[in-house]
C-alpha positions as CSV (number, residue, x, y, z in Angstrom):
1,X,9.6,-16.7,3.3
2,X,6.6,-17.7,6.0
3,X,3.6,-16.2,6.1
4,X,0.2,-17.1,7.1
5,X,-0.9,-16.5,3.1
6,X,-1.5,-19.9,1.1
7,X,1.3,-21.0,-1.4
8,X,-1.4,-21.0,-4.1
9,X,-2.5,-17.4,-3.5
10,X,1.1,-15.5,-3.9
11,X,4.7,-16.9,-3.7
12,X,6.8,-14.6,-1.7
13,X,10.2,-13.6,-3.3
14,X,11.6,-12.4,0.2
15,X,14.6,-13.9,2.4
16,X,13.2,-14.5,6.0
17,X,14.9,-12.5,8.9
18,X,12.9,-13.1,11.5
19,X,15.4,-12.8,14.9
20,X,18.1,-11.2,13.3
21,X,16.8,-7.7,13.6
22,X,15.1,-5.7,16.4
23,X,12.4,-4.0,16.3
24,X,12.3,-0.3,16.7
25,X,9.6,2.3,18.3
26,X,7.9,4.8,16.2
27,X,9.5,7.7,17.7
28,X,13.0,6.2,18.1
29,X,12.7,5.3,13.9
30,X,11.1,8.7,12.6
31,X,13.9,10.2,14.5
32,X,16.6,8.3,12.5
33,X,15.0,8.6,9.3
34,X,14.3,12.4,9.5
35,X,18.5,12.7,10.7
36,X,18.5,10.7,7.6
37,X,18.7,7.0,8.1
38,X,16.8,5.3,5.7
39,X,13.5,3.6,7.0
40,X,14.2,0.3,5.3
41,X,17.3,-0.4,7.2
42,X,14.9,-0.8,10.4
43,X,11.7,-2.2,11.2
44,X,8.3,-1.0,13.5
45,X,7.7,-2.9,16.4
46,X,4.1,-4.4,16.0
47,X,1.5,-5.2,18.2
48,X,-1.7,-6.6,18.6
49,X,-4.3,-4.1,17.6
50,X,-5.5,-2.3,20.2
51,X,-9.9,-2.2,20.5
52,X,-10.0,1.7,18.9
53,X,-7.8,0.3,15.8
54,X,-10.2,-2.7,15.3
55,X,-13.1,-0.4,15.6
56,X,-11.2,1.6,13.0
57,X,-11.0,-1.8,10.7
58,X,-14.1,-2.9,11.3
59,X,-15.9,0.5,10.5
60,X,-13.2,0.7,7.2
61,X,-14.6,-3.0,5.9
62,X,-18.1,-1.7,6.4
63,X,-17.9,1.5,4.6
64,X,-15.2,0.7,1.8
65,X,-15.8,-3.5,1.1
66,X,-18.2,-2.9,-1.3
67,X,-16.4,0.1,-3.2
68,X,-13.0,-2.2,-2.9
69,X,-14.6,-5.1,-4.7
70,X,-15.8,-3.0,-7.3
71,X,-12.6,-1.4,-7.8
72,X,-10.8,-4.6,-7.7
73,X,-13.3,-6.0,-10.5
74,X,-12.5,-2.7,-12.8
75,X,-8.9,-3.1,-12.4
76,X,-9.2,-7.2,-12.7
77,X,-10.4,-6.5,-16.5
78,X,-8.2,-3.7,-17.3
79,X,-5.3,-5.8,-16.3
80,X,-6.7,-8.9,-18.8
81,X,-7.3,-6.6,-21.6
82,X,-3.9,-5.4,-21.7
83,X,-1.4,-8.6,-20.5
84,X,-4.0,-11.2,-21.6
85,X,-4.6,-14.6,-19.9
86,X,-0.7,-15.2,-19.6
87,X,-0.5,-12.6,-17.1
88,X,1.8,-12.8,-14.1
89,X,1.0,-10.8,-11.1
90,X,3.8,-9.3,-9.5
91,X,2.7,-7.4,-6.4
92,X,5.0,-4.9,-4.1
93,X,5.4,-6.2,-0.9
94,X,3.7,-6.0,1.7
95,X,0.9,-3.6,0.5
96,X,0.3,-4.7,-3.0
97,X,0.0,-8.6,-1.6
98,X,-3.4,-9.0,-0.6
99,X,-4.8,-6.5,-3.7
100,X,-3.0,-9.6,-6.3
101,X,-4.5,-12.1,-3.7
102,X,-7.8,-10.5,-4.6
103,X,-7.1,-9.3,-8.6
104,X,-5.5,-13.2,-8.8
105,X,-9.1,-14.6,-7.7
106,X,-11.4,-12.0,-9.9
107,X,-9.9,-13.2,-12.8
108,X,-10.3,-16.9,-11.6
109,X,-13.9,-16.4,-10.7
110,X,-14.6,-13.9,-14.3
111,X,-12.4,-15.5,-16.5
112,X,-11.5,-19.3,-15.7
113,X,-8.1,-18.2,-15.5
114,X,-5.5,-19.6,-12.7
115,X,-2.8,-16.9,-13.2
116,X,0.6,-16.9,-11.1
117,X,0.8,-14.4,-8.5
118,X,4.3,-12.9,-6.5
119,X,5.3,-10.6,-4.7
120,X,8.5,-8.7,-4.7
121,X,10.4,-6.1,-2.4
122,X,10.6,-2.1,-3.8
123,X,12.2,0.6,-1.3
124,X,11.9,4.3,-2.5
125,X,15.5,5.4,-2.8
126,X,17.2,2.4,-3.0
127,X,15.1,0.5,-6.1
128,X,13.8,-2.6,-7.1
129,X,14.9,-6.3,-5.6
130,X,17.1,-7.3,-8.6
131,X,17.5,-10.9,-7.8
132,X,13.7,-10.9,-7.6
133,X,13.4,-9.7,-11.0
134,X,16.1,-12.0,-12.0
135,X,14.1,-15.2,-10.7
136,X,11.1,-13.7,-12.6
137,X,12.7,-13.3,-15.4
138,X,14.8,-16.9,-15.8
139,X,10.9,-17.9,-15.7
140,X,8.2,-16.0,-17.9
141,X,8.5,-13.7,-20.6
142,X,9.0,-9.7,-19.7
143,X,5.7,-8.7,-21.4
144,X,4.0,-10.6,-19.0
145,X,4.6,-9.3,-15.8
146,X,2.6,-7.2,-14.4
147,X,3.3,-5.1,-11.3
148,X,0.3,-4.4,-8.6
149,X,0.0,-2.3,-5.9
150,X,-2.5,-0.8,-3.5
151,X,-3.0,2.8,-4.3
152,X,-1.0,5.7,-5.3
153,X,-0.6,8.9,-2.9
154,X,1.8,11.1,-4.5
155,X,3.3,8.2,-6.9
156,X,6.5,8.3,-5.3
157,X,6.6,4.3,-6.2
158,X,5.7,4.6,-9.6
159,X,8.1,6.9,-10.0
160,X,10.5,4.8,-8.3
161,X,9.6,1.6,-10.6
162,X,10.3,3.6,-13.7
163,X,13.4,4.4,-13.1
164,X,14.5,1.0,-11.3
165,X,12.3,-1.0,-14.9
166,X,14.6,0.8,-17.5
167,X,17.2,-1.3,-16.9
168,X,14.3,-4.4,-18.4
169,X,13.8,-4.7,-22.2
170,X,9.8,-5.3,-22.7
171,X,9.0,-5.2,-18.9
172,X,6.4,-2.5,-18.4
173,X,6.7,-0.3,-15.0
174,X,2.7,0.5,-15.2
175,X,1.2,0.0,-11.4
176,X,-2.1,-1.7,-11.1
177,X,-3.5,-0.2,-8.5
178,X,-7.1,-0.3,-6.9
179,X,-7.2,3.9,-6.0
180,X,-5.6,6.5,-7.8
181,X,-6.6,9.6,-6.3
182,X,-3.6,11.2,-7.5
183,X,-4.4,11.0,-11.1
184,X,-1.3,9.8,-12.7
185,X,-2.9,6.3,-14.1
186,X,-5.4,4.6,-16.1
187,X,-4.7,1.4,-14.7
188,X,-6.7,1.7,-11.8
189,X,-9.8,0.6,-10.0
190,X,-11.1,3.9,-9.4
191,X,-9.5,7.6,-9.2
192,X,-11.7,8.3,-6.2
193,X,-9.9,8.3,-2.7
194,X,-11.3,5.7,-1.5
195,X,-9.6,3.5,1.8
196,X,-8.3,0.3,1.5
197,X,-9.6,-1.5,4.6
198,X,-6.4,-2.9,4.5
199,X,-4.6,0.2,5.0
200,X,-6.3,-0.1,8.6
201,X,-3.9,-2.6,10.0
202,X,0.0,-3.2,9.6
203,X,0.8,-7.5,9.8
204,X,-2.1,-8.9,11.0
205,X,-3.6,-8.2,7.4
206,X,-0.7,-8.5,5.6
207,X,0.2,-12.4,5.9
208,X,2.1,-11.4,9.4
209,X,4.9,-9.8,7.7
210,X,6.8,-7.1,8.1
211,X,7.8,-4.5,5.6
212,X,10.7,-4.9,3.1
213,X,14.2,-4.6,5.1
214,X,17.8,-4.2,3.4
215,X,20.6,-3.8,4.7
216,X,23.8,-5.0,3.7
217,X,25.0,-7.0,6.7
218,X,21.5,-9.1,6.9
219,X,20.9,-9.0,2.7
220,X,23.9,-10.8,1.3
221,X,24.5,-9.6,-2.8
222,X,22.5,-12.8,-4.0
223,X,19.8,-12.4,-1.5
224,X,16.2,-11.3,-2.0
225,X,15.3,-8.0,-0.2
226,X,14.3,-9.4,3.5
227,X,11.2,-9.4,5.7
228,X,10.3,-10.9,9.4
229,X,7.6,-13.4,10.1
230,X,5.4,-12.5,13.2
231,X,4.6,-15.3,14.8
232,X,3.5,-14.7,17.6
233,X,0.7,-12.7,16.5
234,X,-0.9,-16.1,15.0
235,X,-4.4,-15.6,16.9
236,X,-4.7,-11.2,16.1
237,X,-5.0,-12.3,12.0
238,X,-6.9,-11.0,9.9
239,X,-5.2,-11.6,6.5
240,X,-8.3,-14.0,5.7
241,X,-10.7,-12.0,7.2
242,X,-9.9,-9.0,4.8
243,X,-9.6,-10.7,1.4
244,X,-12.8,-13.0,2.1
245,X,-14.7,-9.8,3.4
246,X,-13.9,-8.3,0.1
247,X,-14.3,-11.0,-2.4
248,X,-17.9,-11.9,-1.1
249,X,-18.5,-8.3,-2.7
250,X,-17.5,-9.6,-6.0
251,X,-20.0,-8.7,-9.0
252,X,-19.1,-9.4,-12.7
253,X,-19.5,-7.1,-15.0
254,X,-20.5,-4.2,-12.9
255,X,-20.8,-0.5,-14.2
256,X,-19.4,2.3,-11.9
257,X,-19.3,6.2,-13.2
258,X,-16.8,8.1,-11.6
259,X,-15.9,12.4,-12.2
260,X,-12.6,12.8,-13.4
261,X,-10.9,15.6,-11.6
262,X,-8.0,17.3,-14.0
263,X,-4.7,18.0,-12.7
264,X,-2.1,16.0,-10.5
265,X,-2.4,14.8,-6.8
266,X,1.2,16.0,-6.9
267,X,0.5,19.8,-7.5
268,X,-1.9,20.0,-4.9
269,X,0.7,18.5,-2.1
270,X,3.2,21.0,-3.7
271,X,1.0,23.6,-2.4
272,X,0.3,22.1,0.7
273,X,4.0,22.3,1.4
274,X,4.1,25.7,0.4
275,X,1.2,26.9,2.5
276,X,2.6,25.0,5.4
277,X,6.2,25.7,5.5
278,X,7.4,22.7,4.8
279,X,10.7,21.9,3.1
280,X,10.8,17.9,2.7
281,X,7.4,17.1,0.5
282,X,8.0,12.9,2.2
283,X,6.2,14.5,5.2
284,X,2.9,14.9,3.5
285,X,0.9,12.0,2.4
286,X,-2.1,12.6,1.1
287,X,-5.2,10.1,0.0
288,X,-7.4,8.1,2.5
289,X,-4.6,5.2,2.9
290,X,-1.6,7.1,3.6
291,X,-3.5,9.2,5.9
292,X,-4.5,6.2,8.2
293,X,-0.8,4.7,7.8
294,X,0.6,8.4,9.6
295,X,-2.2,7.7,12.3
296,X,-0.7,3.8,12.7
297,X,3.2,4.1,12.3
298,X,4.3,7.6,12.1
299,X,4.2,10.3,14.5
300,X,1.7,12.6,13.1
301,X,1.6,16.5,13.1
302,X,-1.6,17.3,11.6
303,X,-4.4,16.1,9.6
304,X,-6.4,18.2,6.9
305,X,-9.6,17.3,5.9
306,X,-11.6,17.4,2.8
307,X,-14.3,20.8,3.4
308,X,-17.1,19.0,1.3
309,X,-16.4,15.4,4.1
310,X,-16.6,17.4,7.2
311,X,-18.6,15.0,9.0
312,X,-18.9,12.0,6.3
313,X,-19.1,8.7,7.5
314,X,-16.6,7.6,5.1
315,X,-13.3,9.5,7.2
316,X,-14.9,7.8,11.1
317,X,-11.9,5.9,11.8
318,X,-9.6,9.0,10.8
319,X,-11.2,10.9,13.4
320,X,-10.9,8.3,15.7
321,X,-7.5,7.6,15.4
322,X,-6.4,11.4,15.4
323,X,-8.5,11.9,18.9
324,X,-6.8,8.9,20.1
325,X,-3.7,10.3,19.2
326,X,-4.3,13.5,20.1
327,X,-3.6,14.9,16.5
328,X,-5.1,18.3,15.7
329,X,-7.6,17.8,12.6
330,X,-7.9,20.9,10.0
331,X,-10.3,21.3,7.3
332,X,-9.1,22.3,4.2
333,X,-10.4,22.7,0.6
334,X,-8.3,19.5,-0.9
335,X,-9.3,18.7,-4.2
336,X,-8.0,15.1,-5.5
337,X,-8.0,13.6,-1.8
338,X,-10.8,13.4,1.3
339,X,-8.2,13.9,3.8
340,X,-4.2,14.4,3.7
341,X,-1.9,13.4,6.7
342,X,1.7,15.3,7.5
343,X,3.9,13.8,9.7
344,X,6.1,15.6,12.2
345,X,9.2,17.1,11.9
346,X,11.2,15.7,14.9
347,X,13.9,18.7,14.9
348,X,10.5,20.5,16.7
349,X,10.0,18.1,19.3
């Protein structure tokens, strides 16, 4: 699989499809997956980001490199305490890729350690990339993989990789993951909803790949799960840009105290659902990242925001991006997330 990452930073277990499917628009795809199409069977069309969404990315890097590095450096040792230095880093594409890029060179720069680093398709609904695991597998021991990730909203994924990781004697399906504002894990960097600066941008931060595609007359039975390689957007990336940005933040052996907030991320978008009539709970996503990813590749309905961040710096680029968009902003008294974003039913529109 091409990207514009290096070999020696993450080896991509994904089968290249670039020309042999077309891109879709946003409104043309959430109207096939809301009829009930499933989003991995198609793929966004992306573009060069426009000046508002760089002003978003650049404002996200400024307010959230710092809090990311730290993050990354908390998770870095949890990680080491539990796998130990024969650790292999298995990150879900495309999110999870440039969070092992960073956790991968933490430990280099902390530890001494030069630990493998892949990255492997998972689709909500439809599992786990089996031949992926299989290549894995035929190649380092179970208890030494260890799955990364960005952040989790609801835990939809983690919940996924449980099921799909049964099947795997001594393979754990824990998620290291920088921000877990939904509560569900210790192995985090932090449980405060913080943003990603990644979250900002689709490919031109994520190596100039798409998002994981199956689909069963492009992904043959031995295949891994598929992506496309963009190209054309060579001179718009910023894979590099984000993951230096971020690891010239680096501090060893930092101390960062954090409020625990009891209860689950999930029973707060229960009641969101409930308050707002809404029967299919995949329409909410709630947390800083999943928020800006409704403003970028979804179509929107509403966006409620934190009471006690009315006005923070921190939530800019959300404001920016919902003006752009034209997106009505609510404030609301959420309590494990700053903001929460809920995409549009298309049967109104």
């Amino acid at each position: 699989m091409r990207s514009s990452y290096k070999e020696s930073d993450v080896v991509l277990l994904l089968k290249d499809i670039t020309g042999l499917v077309e891109p879709q628009p946003t409104e043309v795809r959430e109207r096939l997956i809301q009829s009930g199409r499933h989003y991995c069977e198609m793929l966004p069309i992306e573009y060069v980001p426009t000046e508002k969404y760089m002003e978003a990315y650049k404002e996200a890097l400024r307010a959230y490199s710092k809090p990311t590095a730290l993050a990354i450096g908390k998770l870095a040792d949890k990680v080491i305490s539990k796998k130990g230095e024969n650790v292999v880093l298995v990150s879900l594409a495309r999110a999870g890729i440039p969070i092992g890029i960073l956790l991968k060179r933490y430990i280099k720069k902390k530890y001494n350690l030069e630990v493998m680093h892949y990255s492997i398709s998972i689709i909500r609904g439809k599992g786990i990339d089996e031949n992926a695991m299989k290549y894995l597998l035929s190649r380092h021991k179970a208890e030494e993989l260890q799955f990364v990730d960005g952040w989790i909203g609801k835990g939809a994924i983690l919940n996924e990789l449980k099921k799909d990781i049964a099947q795997y004697e001594n393979v754990s399906s824990d998620i290291a993951v920088v921000a877990d504002p939904a509560n569900v894990t210790e192995l985090c960097g932090t449980h405060n909803d913080i943003l990603i600066p990644s979250a900002c941008l689709n490919c031109t931060v994520s190596g100039l790949i798409s998002r994981t595609f199956l689909r069963d007359d492009i992904i043959g039975p031995d295949d891994f799960h598929g992506a496309v390689y963009y190209g054309e957007l060579e001179d718009s990336d910023l894979s590099y840009d984000f993951i230096d940005s971020i690891e010239s933040q680096f501090e060893i052996n930092s101390e960062t105290d954090e409020k625990i907030i009891s209860g689950s991320g999930i029973e707060e978008v229960r009641k969101i659902a409930e308050e707002f009539h809404i029967q299919d709970i995949n329409l909410i996503k709630p947390g800083i990242g999943e928020t800006t990813r409704v403003l970028l590749r979804r179509v929107p309905w509403k966006v409620l925001v934190n009471t006690d961040y009315k006005g923070d710096d921190s939530l800019k680029h959300i404001i920016r991006l919902a003006e752009e968009k034209g997106v009505p902003v609510e404030y609301y008294p959420l309590v494990h997330y700053r903001v929460c974003g809920i995409i549009k039913k298309m049967a109104d529109t």
